[in-house]
C-alpha positions in Angstrom: 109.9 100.7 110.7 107.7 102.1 108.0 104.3 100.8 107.2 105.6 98.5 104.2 108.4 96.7 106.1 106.0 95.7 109.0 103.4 94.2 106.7 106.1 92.3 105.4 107.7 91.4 108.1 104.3 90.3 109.7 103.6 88.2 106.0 107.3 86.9 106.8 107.3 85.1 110.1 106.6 82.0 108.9 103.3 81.1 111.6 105.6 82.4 114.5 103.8 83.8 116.9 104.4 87.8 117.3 102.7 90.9 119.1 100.6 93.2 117.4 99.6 96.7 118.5 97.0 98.2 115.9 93.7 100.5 116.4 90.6 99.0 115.6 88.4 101.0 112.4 85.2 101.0 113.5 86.1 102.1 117.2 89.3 104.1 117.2 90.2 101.3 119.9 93.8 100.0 120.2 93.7 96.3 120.6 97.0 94.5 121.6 97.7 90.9 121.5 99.2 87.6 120.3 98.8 86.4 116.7 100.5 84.7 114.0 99.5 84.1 110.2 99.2 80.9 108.3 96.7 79.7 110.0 94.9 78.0 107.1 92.6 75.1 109.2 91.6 75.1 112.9 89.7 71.8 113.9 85.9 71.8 113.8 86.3 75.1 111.5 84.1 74.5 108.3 84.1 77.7 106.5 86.3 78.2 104.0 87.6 81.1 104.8 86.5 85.3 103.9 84.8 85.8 100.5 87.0 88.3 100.1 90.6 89.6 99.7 91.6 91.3 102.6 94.5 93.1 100.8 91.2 95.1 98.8 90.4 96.3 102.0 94.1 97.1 103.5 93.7 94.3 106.1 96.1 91.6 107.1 94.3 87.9 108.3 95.6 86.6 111.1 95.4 84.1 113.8 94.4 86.1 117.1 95.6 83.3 120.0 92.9 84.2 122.0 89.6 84.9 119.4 90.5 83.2 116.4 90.8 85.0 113.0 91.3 88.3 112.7 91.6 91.0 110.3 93.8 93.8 111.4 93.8 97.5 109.4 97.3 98.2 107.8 97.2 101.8 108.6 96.0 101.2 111.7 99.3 99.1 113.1 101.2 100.9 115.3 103.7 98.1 117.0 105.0 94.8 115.9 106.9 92.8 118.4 109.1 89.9 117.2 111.9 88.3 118.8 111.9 89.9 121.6 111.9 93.1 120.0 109.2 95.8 119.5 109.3 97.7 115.9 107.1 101.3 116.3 105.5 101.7 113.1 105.8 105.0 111.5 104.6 106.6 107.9 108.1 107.3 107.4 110.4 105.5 105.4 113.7 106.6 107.4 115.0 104.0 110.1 113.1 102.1 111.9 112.3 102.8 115.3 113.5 99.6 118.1 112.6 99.1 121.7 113.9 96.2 123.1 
């Protein structure tokens, strides 16, 4: 799947809890893990939430199950797994590459 479809299909899942596979800006890192996004309060939280609009910055917010929010780099995503299903990410708009 191209970069555009998994953005939306990440925006799209509805708080249901999917795998990312991205690599991290300021290390070159890959970090895996659980997250989902509509997390919009978490108990004992008080901010408000970023003072700024992560789409500026090409990030997504999401809900990291084991860390808490998280911003993860658009062109950094490599993988989303949903379903049971993992989606490579690629720069081209052809079909999308599955792996069950």
């Amino acid at each position: 799947m191209n970069r555009a479809q998994a953005v939306q299909l990440i925006r799209e899942s509805h708080g249901k809890i999917m795998g990312l596979e991205f690599v991290k800006r300021t290390t070159g890192e890959v970090r895996t893990g659980a997250f989902r996004v509509g997390v919009v309060k978490v108990k004992g939280n008080l901010g408000s939430g970023p003072a700024y609009d992560p789409a500026d910055y090409g990030l997504i917010c999401v809900w990291d199950m084991q860390n808490g929010y998280r911003s993860v780099p658009i062109e950094g995503l490599l993988a989303v797994t949903s379903d049971g299903i993992r989606h490579v990410v690629t720069d081209s708009p052809d079909n999308p590459i599955q792996e069950n």
